[in-house]
N, C-alpha and C positions, 0 to 999 in steps of 0.2 A: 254550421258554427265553427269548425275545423279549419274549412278553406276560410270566413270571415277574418279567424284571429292572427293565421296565417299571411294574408294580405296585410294585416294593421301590423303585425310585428316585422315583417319584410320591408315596409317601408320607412319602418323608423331606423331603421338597423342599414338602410343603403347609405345614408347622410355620412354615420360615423364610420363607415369602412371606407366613404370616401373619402373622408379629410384623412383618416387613419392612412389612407397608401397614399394620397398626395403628398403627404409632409412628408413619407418616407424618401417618393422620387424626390422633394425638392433638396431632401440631404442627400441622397444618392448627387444630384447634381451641385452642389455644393462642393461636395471634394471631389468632383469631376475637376472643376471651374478652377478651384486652388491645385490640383496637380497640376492641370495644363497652364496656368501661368508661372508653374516655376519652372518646366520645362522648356516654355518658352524664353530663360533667362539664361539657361546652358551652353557654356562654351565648351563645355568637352564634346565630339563629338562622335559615334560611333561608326568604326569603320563596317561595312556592306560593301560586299567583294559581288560579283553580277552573278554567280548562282545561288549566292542566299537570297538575292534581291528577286532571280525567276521563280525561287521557291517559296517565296512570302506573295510574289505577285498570285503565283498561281492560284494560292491556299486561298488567301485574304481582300482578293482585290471583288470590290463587291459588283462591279460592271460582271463582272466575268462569274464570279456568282450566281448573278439574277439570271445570265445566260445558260446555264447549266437546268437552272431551276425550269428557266422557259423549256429547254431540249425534257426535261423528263418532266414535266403537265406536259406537253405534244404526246411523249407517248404516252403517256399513261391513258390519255382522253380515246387513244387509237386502239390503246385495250379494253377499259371502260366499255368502250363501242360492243364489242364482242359479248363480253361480261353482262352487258344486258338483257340477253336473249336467255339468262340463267333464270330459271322460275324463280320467283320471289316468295319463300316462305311467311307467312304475316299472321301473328298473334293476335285473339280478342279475346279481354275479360270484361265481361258485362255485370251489372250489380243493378236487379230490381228489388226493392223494398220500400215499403212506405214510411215516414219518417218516424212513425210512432212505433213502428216492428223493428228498430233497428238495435233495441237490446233484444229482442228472440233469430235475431240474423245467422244463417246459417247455410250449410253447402248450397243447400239445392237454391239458395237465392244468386249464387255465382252461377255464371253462365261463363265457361272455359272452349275457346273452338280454333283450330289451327286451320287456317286455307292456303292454298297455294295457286297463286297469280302466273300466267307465262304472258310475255312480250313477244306479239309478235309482228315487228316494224313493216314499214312500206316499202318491197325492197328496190326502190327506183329510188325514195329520198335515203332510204341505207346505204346508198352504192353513193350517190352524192355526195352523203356525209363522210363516207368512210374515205372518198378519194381529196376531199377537203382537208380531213384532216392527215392526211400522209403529205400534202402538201406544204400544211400548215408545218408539220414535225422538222420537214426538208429545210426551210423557211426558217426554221428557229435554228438548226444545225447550221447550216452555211452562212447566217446573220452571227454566228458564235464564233465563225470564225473569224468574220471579218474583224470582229470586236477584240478577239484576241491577238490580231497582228497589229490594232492602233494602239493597247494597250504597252505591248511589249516596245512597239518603237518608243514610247512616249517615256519607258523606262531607260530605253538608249538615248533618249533624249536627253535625257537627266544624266547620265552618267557622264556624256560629250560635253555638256553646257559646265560639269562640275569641273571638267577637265581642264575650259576654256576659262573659268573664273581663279582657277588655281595660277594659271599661268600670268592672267591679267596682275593678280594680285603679287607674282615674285617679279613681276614686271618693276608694280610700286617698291617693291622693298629693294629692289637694284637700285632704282632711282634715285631714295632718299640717301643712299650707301653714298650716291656721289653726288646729292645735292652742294658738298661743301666744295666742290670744284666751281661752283658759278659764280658770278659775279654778285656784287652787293645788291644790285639792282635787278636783278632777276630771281634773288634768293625766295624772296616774300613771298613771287611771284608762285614759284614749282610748289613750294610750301602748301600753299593755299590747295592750287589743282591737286595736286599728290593728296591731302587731304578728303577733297570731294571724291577721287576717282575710289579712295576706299572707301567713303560712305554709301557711294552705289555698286561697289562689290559687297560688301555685305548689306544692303538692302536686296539687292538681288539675291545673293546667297539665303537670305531668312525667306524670301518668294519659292525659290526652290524649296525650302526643307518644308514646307506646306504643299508644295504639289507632291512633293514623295511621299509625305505623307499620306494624304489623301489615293494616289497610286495604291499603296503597298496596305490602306487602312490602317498606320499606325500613327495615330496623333498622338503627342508626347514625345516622341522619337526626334534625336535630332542624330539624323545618319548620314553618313560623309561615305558616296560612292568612290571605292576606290579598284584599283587591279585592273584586270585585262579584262577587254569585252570583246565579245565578237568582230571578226573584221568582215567590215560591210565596203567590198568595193564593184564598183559595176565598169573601171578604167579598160577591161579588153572586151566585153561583151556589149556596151550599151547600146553600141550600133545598129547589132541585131537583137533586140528588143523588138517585137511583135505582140501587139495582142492575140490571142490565141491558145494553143496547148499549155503553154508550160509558163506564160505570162499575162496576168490579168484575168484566167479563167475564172476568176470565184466570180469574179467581177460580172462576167457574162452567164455564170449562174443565175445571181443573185435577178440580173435583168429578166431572164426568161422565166424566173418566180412569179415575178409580177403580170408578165402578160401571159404567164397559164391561169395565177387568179383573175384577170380579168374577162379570159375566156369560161372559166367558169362560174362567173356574176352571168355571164350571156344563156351558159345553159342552166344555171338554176332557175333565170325566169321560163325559162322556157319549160321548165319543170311543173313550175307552179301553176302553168296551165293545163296541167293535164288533171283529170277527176284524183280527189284525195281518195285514198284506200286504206279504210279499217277495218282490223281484224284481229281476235283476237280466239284466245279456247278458257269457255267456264268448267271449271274443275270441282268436281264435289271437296265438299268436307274433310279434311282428314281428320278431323277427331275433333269430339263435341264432349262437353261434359255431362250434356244433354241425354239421360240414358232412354228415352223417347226419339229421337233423330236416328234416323237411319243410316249407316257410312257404306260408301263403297266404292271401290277404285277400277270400276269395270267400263269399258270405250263406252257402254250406253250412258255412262255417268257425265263422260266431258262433251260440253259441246265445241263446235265453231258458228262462228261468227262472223260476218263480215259487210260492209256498204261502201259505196262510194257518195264520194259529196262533191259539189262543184262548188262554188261562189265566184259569183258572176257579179262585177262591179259595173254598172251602166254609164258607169263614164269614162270607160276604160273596156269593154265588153272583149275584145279579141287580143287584149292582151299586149295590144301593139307598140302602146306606147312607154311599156316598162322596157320592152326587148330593145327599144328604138334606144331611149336611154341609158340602158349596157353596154348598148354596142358604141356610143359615142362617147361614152367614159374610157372602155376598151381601145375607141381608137387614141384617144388623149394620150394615153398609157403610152402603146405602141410611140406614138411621134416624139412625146415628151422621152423616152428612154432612146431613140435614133439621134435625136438633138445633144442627148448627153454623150453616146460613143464619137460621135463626131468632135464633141467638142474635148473629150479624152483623148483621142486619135491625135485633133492637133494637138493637145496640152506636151503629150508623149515626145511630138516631132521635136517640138519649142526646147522642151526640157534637155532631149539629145544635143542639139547645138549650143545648148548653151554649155551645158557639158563640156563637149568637144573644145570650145572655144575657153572655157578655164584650164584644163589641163594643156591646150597649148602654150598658154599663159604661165602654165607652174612649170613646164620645160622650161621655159626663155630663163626662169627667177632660176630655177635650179641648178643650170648652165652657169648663169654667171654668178652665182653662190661658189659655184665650187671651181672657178676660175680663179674668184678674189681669195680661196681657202690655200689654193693651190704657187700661187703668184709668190716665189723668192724675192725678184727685187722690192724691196721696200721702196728707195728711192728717197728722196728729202721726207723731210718731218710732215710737212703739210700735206703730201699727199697721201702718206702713212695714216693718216687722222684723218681726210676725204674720205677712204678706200674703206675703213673700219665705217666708219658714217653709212657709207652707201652699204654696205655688207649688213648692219645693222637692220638698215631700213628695208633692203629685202627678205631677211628674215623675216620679221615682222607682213610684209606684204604676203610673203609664200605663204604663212600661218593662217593667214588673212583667206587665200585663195583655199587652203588646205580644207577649213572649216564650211566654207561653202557648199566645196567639192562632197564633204561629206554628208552635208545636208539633201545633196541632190541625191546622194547613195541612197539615202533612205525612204527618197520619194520613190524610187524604182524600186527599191527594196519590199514594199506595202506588196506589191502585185508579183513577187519572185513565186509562183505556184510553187516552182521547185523545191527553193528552198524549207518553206515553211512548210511542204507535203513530210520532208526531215526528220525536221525538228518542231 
């Protein structure tokens, strides 16, 4: 009757605690929804200097998070492991009485008894498991790092592109300073462009303050990277840039992850054809409340136990075609991961000369920048106005090649073993 009124009052009562906490999320998200569109409306905007921004990344940034959480489930499943083989204490309270005795209910109708279980594993699938999961641990460690150099670049990212829209946008405002120097008929014209080119500075500027957001996990935030960042140059080294020790190594980690998992898909099938082995030790009673049961903790009290078992699949009987299977997943592995260094190896080569071949290009522009900086004779008026023109326009160019230059830094940057072993 108990457990009856139980079930009938429990189910009426789920309905109203569910509408009860629904409405409250749907208010909780209600002035979620009205904070972030007034936020969204913000021109002020707040400065982040690049080690508040490492120190929010590190704290808040949920990629990097979930990675942490991955690295400690690895190990803890690697302790776990261990932790298992601890006897398992296990409580039983039993209750006989007929339904009519249950107003004369009394001790002797509880039945009180504590037993103690021990595990003890097969230690051929033990050693499996256990080297599985040191693998798996490995696997989530050096997967955390990789994660944490694309994060971090992605915050350099942010900070170089703020840098680049800062600049585009005093670009505009030099512009309009001398739109009144043009002609009647080209006025309308700059008007207009000068117009559009700030709509897509700040249409892109409102794209960034969502990706930092989303980076640093602070929606609401409208934060304006500013200060000094790191300087990321690779202008005397890229040459000898090597994959190997001190370059690309996580990289060639992360590869040999995979084809040790895959050699170990080869020996677990080979595992699972050998006889299963169980075994175990029955342990008496430790305590009854039974004062008829007899307790005792002496070697005649526990036993062992133990069998083997095979299963034999007759369409499959030697096993042959799971192993056959492995090893061609295995080798997939293997070709598909040669296919990728090779095609890294050349990406690496490409990216040096292209390299190479922009900073020869920012010599020539830097040369003669500071030819035209340097140059006393003026000379008539019109060549005074040429000579600023063309000085302009290589600025503009050199910034041009500047910003590329950097973006290639940072692709080398990703695989700097060195650096990032640092910091």
């Amino acid at each position: 009757m108990v457990t009856c009124f139980i079930l009938i009052f429990s189910s009426s009562c789920v309905q109203k605690r569910l509408a009860t906490n629904l409405a409250e999320r749907s208010n909780e998200q209600a002035i979620t929804l009205k904070t972030l569109q007034k936020s969204d409306q913000l021109k002020d905007r707040e400065r982040l200097s690049w080690a508040e921004a490492t120190r929010i990344l590190e704290r808040e940034n949920i990629v990097l998070r979930r990675g942490r959480d991955q690295i400690a489930n690895a190990r803890k499943q690697r302790k776990d492991q261990w932790l298992a083989l601890i006897p398992k204490i296990q409580g039983f309270i039993g209750l006989s009485q007929s339904l009519s005795g249950l107003a004369a209910l009394g001790s002797n109708d509880i039945d009180t008894r504590v037993l103690a279980s021990f595990n003890i594993p097969n230690p051929v699938r033990f050693y499996g498991q256990s080297y599985a999961l040191a693998l798996q641990s490995l696997q989530a460690e050096w997967s955390y790092e990789l994660t944490r150099r694309q994060v971090y670049i992605q915050l350099y990212t942010n900070f170089l592109e703020e840098r680049i829209l800062s600049e585009r946008y005093n670009e505009v405002l030099k512009k309009e300073k001398l739109i009144g120097r043009a002609s009647i008929d080209e006025i309308s014209g700059k008007i207009t462009s000068l117009a559009q080119e700030k709509r897509i500075i700040m249409r892109t500027r409102a794209n960034q303050r969502l990706a930092l957001n989303r980076l640093l996990n602070t929606p609401g935030h409208n934060w304006k990277p500013s200060g000094k960042i790191p300087k990321v140059s690779y202008k005397n080294r890229y040459e000898n840039l090597r994959f190997g020790e001190k370059f690309g190594k996580l990289g060639l980690k992360l590869q040999t992850i995979q084809i040790e998992a895959s050699a170990l898909s080869i020996l677990n099938v080979k595992l699972r054809q050998l006889p299963n082995l169980s075994q175990g030790v029955s342990s008496p009673v430790l305590f009854s409340s039974d004062q008829n049961s007899q307790m005792g903790l002496s070697s005649d009290d526990f036993f062992l136990f133990a069998s083997l078992s095979k299963t034999i699949d007759l369409t499959n009987i030697t096993g042959k075609k799971d192993l056959r299977l492995a090893k061609v997943r295995a080798k997939y592995t293997t070709d598909q991961l040669r296919l990728s260094m090779e095609s890294e190896i050349q990406r690496l080569s490409q990216l040096k000369q292209s390299y190479g071949r922009l900073q020869i290009a920012r010599n020539k522009l830097t040369g003669r920048i500071n030819y035209l900086k340097k140059k006393t004779d003026k000379g008539v008026l019109d060549t005074v106005l040429k000579e600023y023109e063309e000085f302009q326009e290589l600025e503009e160019k050199k910034q041009n090649l500047d910003n590329q230059i950097t973006r290639m830094d940072i692709q080398f940057w990703l695989w700097d073993d060195v650096y990032w072993n640092k910091n």
